[in-house]
N, C-alpha and C positions, 0 to 999 in steps of 0.2 A: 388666258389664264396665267400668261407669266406675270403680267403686272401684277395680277392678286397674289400669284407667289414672292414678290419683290416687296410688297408694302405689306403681305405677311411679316418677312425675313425684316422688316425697319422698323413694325409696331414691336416684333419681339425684343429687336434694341434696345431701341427707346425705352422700353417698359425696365429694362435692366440696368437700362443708364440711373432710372429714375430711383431704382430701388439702389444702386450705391451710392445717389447725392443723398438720398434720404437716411441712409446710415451714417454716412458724412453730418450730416445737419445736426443728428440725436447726437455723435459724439460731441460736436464742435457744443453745442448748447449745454451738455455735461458740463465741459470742457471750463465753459465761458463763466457759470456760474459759479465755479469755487472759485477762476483768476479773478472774478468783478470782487467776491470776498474777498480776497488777498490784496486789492488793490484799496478798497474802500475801505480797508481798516487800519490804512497805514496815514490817510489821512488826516484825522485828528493828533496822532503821535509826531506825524510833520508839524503840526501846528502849537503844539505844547514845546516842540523842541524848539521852534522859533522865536516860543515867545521865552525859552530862558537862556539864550541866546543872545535876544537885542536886551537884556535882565542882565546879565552878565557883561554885556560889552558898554552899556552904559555906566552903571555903577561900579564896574569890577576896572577902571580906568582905562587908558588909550594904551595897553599896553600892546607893543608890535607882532604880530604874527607873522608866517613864512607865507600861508596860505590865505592871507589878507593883503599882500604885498601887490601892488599892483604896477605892471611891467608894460615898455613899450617897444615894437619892433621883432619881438620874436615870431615863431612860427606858431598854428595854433592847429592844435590835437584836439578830433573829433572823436568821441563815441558814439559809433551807429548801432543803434539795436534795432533790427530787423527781424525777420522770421525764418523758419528753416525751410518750410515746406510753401506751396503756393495754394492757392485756389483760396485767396481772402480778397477774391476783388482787387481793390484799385489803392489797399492798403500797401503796398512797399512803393508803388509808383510815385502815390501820394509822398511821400518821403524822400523818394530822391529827387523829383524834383523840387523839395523844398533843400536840400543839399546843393544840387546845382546852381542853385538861384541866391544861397547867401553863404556860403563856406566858401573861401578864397582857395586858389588855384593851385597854392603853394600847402596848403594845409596838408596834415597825414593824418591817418584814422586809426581806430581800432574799431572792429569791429566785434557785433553778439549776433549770428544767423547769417545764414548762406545765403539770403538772396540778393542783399546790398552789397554783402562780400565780391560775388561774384563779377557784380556790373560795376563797383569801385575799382576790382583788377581789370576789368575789362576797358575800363577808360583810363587807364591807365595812372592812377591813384595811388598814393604812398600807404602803404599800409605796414604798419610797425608791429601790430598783434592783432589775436584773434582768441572769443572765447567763446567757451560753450556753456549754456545754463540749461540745467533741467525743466521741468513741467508737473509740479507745482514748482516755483521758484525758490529755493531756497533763501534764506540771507546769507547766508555761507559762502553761499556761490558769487555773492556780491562781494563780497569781504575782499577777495585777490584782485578784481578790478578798478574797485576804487584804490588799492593799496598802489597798482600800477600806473594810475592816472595821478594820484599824489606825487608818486614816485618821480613820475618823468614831469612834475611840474614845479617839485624843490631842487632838483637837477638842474631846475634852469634853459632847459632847453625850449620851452615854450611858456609863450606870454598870456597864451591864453587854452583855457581846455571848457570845451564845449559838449554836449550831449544831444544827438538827433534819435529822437523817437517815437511814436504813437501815442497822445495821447488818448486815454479812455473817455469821453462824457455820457454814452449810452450806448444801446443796443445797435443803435442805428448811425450813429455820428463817435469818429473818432480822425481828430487834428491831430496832421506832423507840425512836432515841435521840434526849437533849435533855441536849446536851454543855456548857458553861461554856468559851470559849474563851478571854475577855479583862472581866478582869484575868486573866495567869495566877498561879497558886496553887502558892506557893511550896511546901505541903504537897501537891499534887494532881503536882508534879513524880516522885517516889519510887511514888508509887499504881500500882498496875494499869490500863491504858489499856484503854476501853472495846472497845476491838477483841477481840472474844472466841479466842480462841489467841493469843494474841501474847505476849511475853515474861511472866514473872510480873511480879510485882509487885517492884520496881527495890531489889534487896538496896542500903539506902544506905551499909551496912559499907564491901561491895564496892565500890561506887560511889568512895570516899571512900578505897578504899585506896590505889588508881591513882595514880600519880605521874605526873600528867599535868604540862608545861607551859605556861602562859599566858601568848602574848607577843602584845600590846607589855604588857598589863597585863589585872588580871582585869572588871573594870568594861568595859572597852572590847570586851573582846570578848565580852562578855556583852551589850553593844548590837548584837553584830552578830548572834548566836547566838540573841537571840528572835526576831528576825523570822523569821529560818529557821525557828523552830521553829515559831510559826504559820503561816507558808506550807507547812509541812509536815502541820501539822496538817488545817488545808483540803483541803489534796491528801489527804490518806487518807482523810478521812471522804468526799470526793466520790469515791476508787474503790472505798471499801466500800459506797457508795448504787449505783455500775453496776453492783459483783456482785451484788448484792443482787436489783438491777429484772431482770437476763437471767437469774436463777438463779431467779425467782420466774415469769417467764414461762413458760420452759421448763419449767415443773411444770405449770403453769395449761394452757399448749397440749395437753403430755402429756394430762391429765385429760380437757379437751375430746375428741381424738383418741380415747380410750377410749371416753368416751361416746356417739360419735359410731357407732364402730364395734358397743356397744351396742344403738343404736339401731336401726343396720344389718339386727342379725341379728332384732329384736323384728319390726321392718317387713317383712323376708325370710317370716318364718313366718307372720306375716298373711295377706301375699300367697301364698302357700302355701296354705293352710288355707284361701282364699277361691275359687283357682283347682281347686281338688280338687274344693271344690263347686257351681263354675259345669260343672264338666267330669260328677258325678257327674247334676246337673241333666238334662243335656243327655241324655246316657244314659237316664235315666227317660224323659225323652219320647220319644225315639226306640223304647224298647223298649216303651212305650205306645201309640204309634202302630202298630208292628207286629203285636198284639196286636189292635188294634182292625179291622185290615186282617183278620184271619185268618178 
């Protein structure tokens, strides 16, 4: 009778494991649904900005910007956006090992989320800042980090500033990326943005046919028009890293939950199959006993 009390005491577990992935899963799926909105509606607005952009820097002349300036031999500053919390699967893993495998050794980071944070201090990684963003994402919250990666990139202190993040494509598939944000690239304007669905790839025909006007002049407001567009930039790839983290949990909990339930039924017929034969046990001796009385 102990064993039926022991895989008593592990179906009740289990059954309690099952019911906190599965509350897990309804919030993450909550969760996933308004970040996949937040993230898919910023695509099209990437792609309008880019086409007045390559509109601007074609017709509005070669004039030189700080943040188009393109630099050799400096250090090169990484943004990792990661997540806070764990149980997304193989989402942060995914990610440092694409860090590992192409950021140079000498490079310093900033970091958004404790979990890259922590294994970046842990291997011993330069880390110059660290920030926090909410859940829905604000753009607000982007506004001081792109201010700080501009910052330390007209500083001059690095040649290059990069972004490692999660991209979004679906519920089920979501690619670490390892973006080039600054200097921006005057060719990389017209390309395909790494946001998987998002506009094609920026017809500069089309682009270029628009009859836009640029006032006060095209140079000045092409100073005003990168920032935004890095601030914008930030901001996307940090709501393509939250659909990313709630769309990968909610898969991860689902799974659990399964297994769990699984498990359920594996432990159910054990105990099954062990009580049939404490109870067939029982039987024999009594009808031995009766037998021996006769």
């Amino acid at each position: 009778m102990a064993n039926l009390r022991d895989i008593r005491r592990r179906i009740k577990s289990v059954k309690n494991t099952a019911q906190i992935t599965r509350a897990m899963q309804l919030v993450a799926a909550a969760k996933m649904k308004k970040a996949q909105d937040q993230a898919l509606a910023g695509r099209d607005y990437a792609d309008l900005l880019n086409q007045v952009l390559v509109n601007l820097k074609e017709n509005g002349g070669d004039a030189a910007h700080p943040l188009l300036e393109q630099r050799e031999g400096g250090k090169e500053l990484v943004l990792v956006i990661s997540t806070d919390k764990g149980l997304c699967g193989a989402l942060n893993t995914n990610l440092g090992k694409k860090i590992r495998a192409e950021v140079p050794k000498d490079a310093e980071f900033v970091t958004v989320g404790r979990k890259l944070r922590n294994q970046l201090g842990k291997a011993g990684r330069e880390m110059v800042a660290d920030f926090e963003v909410h859940d829905p994402v604000p753009f607000s919250e982007a506004r001081p980090i792109a201010k700080f990666l501009t910052k330390a990139f007209l500083e001059g202190g690095y040649s290059k500033v990069s972004v490692a993040f999660s991209n979004y494509i679906n519920v089920m598939r979501q690619e670490p990326e390892l973006v080039q944000l600054l200097p921006i690239s005057t060719a990389s304007l017209g390309e395909k943005q790494v946001y998987e669905g998002s506009a094609q790839e920026t017809d500069r025909s089309a682009a270029l046919a628009k009859d836009y006007l640029f006032e006060p002049s095209g140079p000045e407001v092409l100073d005003t028009l990168l920032p935004l567009y890095i601030n914008f930039q930030v901001y996307q790839m940090l709501v393509e890293s939250r659909a990313s983290e709630h769309s990968a949990r909610m898969v991860a909990m689902k799974g659990a939950t399964d297994n769990a339930k699984k498990f359920i039924k594996e432990l159910t017929l054990e105990y099954n199959k062990l009580r049939q034969a404490a109870i067939t046990a029982e039987l024999l001796e009594i009808t031995t006993a009766m037998r021996a009385m006769e």
